[in-house]
Every structure is written in C-alpha cells, then in structure tokens.
C-alpha positions, 0 to 999 in steps of 0.5 A, a space after each residue: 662057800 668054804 672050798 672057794 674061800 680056801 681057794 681065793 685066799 690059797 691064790 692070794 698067798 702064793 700071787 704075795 709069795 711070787 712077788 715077794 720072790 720075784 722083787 727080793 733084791 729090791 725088798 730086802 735092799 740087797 746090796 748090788 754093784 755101783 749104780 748105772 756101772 756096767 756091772 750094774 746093767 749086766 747085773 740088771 738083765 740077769 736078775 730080770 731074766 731070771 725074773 720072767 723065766 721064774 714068773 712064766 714057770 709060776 703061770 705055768 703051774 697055775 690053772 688059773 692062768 691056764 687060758 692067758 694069751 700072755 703065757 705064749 707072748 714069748 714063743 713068738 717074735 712082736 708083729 709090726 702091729 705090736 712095733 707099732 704100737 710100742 713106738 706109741 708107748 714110747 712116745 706118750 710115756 716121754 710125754 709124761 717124762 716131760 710133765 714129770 721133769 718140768 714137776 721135779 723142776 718146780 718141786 725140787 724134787 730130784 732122783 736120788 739114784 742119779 745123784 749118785 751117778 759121776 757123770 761121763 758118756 751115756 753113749 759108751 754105756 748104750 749095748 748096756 743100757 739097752 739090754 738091761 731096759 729091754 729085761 727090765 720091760 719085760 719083767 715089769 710088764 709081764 709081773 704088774 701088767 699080767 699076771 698079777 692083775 689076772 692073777 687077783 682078778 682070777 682070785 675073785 678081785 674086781 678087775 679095777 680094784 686090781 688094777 689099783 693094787 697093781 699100780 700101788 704096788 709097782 709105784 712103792 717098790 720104787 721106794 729107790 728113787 724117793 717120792 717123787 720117784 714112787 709118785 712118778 712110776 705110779 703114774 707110768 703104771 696107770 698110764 701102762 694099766 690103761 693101755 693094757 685094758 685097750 687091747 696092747 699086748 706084752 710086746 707093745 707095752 714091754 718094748 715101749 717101756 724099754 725105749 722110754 727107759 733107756 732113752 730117759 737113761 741115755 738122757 740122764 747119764 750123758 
C-alpha cells in the first residue's frame, strides 16, 4: 500500500511540475511583446513549440505513458479521416463561438485582450495567425487533452474526475481574458473532453482548434 502511494503521489507531483513548466509564461505573467503584433505570433509559436517538444520528452521518460498512441501522433502526417474530423471540430467549436458572442452581447462582458488591439487589417497578420493557432492547438490538446488527463488516470484518478481537473484547469489558465473568457474556454475544453473520449485523435481535435482560433482571430482583428 505504501509503494503504490509513493508512486501515485510522486506522479502527481511531477504531471504539477510539468504544468507548471510548461505554462510558466502565463502563470507567472511574464511579460511579452504587444498583443496580436507580429512579434507576439511569432513569439506565440516559439513558446508553443517548445511547449509540445518539452511535453513529448516528459511522456517519454514516463512508463506510465509508455503504451499512449498520442506519443507517436507526431511521426506521421494527420490522415483524411482525421482532416475530416478537424473540419467537424472547427464547425461545432464555431457553433459554440456564436452561443458564446450572442452571451458576451447580452452580459456585457467582452475580452480584454482584444481590447487592447488598434484595429487594422487581420488579412496582413494571416501567415501569423496561422502559424501560431496551429502551435497553439497542438500544445493545448496534447497538455490538457492527453497527457494530463492519461497522466492522473494513470496515477490512480478516476477517468471523469480527470477530465474535470483537466477543464478547470485549462479554463483558469485563461485567467487573461477575464471571466467570461475563463468561462468560455472551459466550455470549449468539455466540449474537446468529450470528443476525445469518442475516439478523436491528437491531429483531428489540434487541427479543429487551430481553424476555430484562427478564424475567430481573423474575425476579431479585422
């Protein structure tokens, strides 16, 4: 009984340390360069990459995720099945977008990063916006959707209560964007929960949030 508690409670710590290393930059409010700038989305994909790098090295020296399929995701390119299934993402995460503008609309509420946007042309920002969505995706859905769901499931949690950790988490480390922004990205993150549980893949759900980001993006800064 003791070994299996030193080893669920030694898992425990190093899935928080990982987060922690992972997300420092938003933790810790590090200072970056002038929101939805070039240098920001440059700066984005940088930071994400060597996110899903970091986060793959972790999973590699874990037995625990010895046997996740997620793990080797990146040796190949996404199939047509998995295309397929990130165009559905995209398309129900927009559908939500439009619940979510027509509540924002009617509380009030409004995101505060975009508040600081002076607003131009989205278009010239497009090779950027693109780039840095696709980062973004991946990091997320593979941090939240994966390994840190399998992660505490391996360590003993029950799989649903995981899965709650999992999109508590990821809607407070939206702390940025004010409540309606934290609410918002929970919902997304339930939403992504649940598809994941119904068999998508890292591509499909990492593909679909980057087309639903960047066109929100496109959307918000034109």
């Amino acid at each position: 009984m003791s070994e299996l508690f030193v080893k669920r409670f030694s898992t425990y710590i190093a899935i928080f340390l990982a987060y922690i290393a992972v997300w420092a930059d938003i933790i810790f409010s590090i200072p970056e360069p002038a929101a939805f700038s070039v240098v920001w989305f440059i700066v984005s994909a940088l930071k994400n990459t060597v996110r899903i790098v970091f986060v793959l090295y972790i999973a590699s020296q874990m037995s625990i995720f010895t046997a996740r399929r997620w793990r080797q995701a990146f040796e190949h390119l996404p199939s047509r099945p998995e295309l397929h299934r990130a165009l559905a993402v995209m398309l129900l995460s927009l559908g939500c977008a439009g619940i979510g503008m027509a509540a924002s609309w009617l509380s009030g509420l409004s995101n505060p990063l975009f508040l600081q946007y002076q607003h131009g042309s989205g278009l010239i920002l497009l090779p950027f916006i693109l780039v840095s969505s696709v980062s973004v995706g991946y990091a997320e859905e593979l941090f939240f959707r994966f390994f840190l769901i399998d992660g505490l499931a391996e360590a003993g949690t029950p799989l649903s209560t995981a899965a709650i950790v999992s999109i508590l988490i990821f809607g407070l480390s939206h702390y940025t964007q004010g409540i309606f922004g934290i609410a918002f990205a929970g919902l997304l993150a339930a939403f992504y929960t649940s598809l994941r549980f119904r068999g998508y893949g890292l591509h499909s759900l990492a593909l679909g949030h980057a087309l639903y980001d960047a066109i929100v993006l496109l959307i918000a800064l034109a």
